[in-house]
Every structure is written in C-alpha cells, then in structure tokens.
TORZAGU-571548 format. One line per field, with one value per residue (C-alpha): x, y, z; residue in three letters. Coordinates in nm, 3 decimals. Each point is the difference from the previous one (the first is absolute). Layout:
px (X / ...)
py (Y / ...)
pz (Z / ...)
residuo (ALA / ...)
END
This chain:
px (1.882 / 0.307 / 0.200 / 0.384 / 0.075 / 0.053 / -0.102 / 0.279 / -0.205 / -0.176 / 0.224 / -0.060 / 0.222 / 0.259 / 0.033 / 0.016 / 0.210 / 0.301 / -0.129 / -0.105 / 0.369 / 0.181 / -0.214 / 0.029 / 0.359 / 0.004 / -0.142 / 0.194 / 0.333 / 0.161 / -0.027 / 0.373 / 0.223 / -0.055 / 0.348 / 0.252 / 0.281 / 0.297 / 0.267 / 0.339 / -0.114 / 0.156 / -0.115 / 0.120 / -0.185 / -0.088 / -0.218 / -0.027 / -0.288 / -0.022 / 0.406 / 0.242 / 0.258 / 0.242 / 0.259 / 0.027 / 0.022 / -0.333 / -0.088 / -0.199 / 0.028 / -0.175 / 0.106 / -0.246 / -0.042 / 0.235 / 0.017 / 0.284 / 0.037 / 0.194 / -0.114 / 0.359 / 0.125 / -0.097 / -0.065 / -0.359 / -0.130 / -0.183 / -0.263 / -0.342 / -0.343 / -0.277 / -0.334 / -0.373 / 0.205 / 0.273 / 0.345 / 0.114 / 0.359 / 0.172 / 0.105 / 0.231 / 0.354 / 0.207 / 0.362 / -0.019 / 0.274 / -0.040 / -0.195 / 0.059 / -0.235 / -0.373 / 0.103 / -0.066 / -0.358 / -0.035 / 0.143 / -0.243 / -0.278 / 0.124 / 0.067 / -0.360 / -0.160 / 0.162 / -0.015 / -0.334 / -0.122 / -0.132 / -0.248 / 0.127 / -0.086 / 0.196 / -0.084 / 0.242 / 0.338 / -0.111 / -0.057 / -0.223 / 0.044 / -0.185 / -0.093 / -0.208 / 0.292 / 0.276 / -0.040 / 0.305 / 0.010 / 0.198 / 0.132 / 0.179 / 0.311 / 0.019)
py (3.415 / 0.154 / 0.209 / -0.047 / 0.335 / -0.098 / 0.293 / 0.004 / 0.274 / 0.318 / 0.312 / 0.136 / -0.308 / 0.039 / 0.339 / -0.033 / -0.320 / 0.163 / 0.283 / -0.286 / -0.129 / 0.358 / 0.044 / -0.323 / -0.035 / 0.358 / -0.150 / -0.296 / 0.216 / 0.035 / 0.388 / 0.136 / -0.015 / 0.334 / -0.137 / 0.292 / -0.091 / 0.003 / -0.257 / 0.174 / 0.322 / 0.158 / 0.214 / 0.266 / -0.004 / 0.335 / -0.112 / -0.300 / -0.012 / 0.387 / 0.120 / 0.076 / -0.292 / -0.026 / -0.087 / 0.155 / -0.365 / -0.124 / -0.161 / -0.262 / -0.157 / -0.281 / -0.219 / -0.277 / -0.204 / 0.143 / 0.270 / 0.214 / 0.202 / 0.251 / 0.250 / 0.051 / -0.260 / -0.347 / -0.159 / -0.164 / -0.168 / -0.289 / -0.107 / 0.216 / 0.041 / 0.186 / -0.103 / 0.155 / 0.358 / -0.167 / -0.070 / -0.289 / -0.064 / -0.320 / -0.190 / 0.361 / -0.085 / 0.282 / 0.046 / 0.071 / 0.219 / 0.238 / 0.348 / 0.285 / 0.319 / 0.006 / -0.224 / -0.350 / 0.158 / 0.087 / -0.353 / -0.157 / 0.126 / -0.010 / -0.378 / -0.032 / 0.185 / -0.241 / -0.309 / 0.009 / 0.131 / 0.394 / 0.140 / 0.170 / 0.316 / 0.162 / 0.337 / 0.116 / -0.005 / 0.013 / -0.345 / -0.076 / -0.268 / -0.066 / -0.299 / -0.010 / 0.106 / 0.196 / 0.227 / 0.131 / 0.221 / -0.002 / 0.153 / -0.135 / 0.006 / 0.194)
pz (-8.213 / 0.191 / -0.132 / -0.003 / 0.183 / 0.385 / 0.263 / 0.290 / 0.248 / -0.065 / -0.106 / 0.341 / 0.121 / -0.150 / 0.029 / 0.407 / 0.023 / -0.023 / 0.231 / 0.265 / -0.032 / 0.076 / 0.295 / 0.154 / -0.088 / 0.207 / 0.322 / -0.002 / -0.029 / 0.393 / 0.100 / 0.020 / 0.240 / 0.275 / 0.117 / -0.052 / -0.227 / 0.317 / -0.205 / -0.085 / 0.228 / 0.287 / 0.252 / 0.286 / 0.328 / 0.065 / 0.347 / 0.227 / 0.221 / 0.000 / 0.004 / -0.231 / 0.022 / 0.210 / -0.311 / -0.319 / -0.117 / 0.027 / -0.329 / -0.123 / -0.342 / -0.212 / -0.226 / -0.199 / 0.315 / 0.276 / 0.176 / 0.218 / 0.203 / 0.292 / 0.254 / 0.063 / 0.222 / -0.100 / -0.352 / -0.081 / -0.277 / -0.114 / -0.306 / 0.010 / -0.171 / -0.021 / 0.043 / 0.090 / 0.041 / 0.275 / -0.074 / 0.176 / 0.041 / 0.154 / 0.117 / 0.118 / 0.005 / 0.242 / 0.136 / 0.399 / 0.075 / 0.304 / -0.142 / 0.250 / 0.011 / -0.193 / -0.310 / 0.202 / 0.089 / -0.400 / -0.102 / 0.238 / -0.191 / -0.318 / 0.016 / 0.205 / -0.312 / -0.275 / 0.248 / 0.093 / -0.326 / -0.047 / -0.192 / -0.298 / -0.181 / -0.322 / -0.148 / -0.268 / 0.165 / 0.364 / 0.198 / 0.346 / 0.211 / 0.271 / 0.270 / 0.327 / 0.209 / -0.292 / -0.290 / -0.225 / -0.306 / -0.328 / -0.284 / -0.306 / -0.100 / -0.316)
residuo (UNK / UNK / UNK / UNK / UNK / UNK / UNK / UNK / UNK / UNK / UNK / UNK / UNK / UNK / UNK / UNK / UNK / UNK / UNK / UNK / UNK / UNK / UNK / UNK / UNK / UNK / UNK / UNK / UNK / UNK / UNK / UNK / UNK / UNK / UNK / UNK / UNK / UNK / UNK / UNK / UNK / UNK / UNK / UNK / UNK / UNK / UNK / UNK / UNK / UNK / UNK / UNK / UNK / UNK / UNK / UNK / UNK / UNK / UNK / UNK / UNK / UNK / UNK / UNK / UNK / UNK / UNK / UNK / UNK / UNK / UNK / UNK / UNK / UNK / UNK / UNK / UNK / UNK / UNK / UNK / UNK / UNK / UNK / UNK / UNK / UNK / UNK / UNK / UNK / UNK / UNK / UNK / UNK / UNK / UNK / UNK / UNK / UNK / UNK / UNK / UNK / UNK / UNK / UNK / UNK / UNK / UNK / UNK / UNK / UNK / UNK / UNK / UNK / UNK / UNK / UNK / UNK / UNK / UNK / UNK / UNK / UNK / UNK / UNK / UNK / UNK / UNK / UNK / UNK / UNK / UNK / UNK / UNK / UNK / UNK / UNK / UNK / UNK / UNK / UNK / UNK / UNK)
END
C-alpha cells in the first residue's frame, strides 16, 4: 500500500537547484562592457602624432552618438562607437578652409585617426589614440 506522502527529489536536490540556477544564470549574463564611458566628455589634445599642437584649440568631445571636434582650423564631427577597443567615427563630416603652418598636418591626422578608426585606450583622465600611421594623446576637461 502507498502511502499518501509524495517524494519530489532527495534533500540534496533541492538544496542545489537553486545553486545550479545562480551559476548558470552567471554564465549566461554578457561580460561588461571594457568600452570607456566617452558620452557627455570632453577632452584637450595635449599631443598629435608626437607634438604639442599647433593650436591651443584642439579638442575633441562626445556626445551619446556624435562626436566633435577642432585642431584649430577646421570643424569635424560625425556619429561614433566603440567596439573591440577602436573607436570608429564616420562617416567624418569637416569644413575645408585653407590651414596655414603645422595645424593642417595635425588635422590630417586627427581626422585620419577618427576616419579610419583608432585604437583606443583610457586610464583615469588621460586618453591614447593610436592607428598604423597617427597617435594623439588626451586629457579631460575637468
């Protein structure tokens, strides 16, 4: 004769059912995002492939999907992400008036470093750039 109790799984079960949950829940959860956290920042150019800049003007700034940006001639800007530690930019979006002295050179590499996408370091306040062919360094704005 059978009793009227029912038996749903050994104590044991139960006990790690819950624990079997959490961990799998755990390694189904995305890893976070390594992207720095650039929206509503701004940032002072303190080199451009090596030199100080030619313009105390050089800034670049992000909003939630666009960027700008001046070396101290010509306005840039344009929507931008980050992805596998590059920041793409672009389609880049310029003015073209005439730039005498160094700044062309600087905005040349500036807009070759957000057009053709850059890899992308942030420690603390400082920022790194850097491509094949440019590199420029940052600090933000406080």
């Amino acid at each position: 004769m059978r009793s009227g109790v029912r038996r749903h799984g050994s104590p044991m079960k139960t006990i790690l059912a819950p624990f079997a949950l959490l961990v799998l829940g755990a390694c189904a959860t995305p890893p976070p995002s390594t992207a720095p956290a650039l929206a509503g920042s701004q940032w002072t150019f303190t080199t451009i492939d090596g030199a100080t800049p030619a313009s105390g003007k050089a800034h670049l700034a992000f909003e939630a999907d666009r960027f700008s940006a001046n070396v101290g001639c010509n306005g840039m800007g344009g929507p931008w992400k980050i992805e596998n530690g590059r920041l793409t930019a672009g389609p880049v979006i310029r003015t073209r008036m005439y730039c005498q002295g160094p700044v062309w050179g600087q905005e040349e590499a500036v807009a070759a470093l957000l057009d053709k996408g850059a890899d992308i370091t942030v420690e603390g306040n400082r920022m790194t750039l850097r491509s094949g062919q440019h590199s420029a360094e940052l600090i933000r704005d406080e």
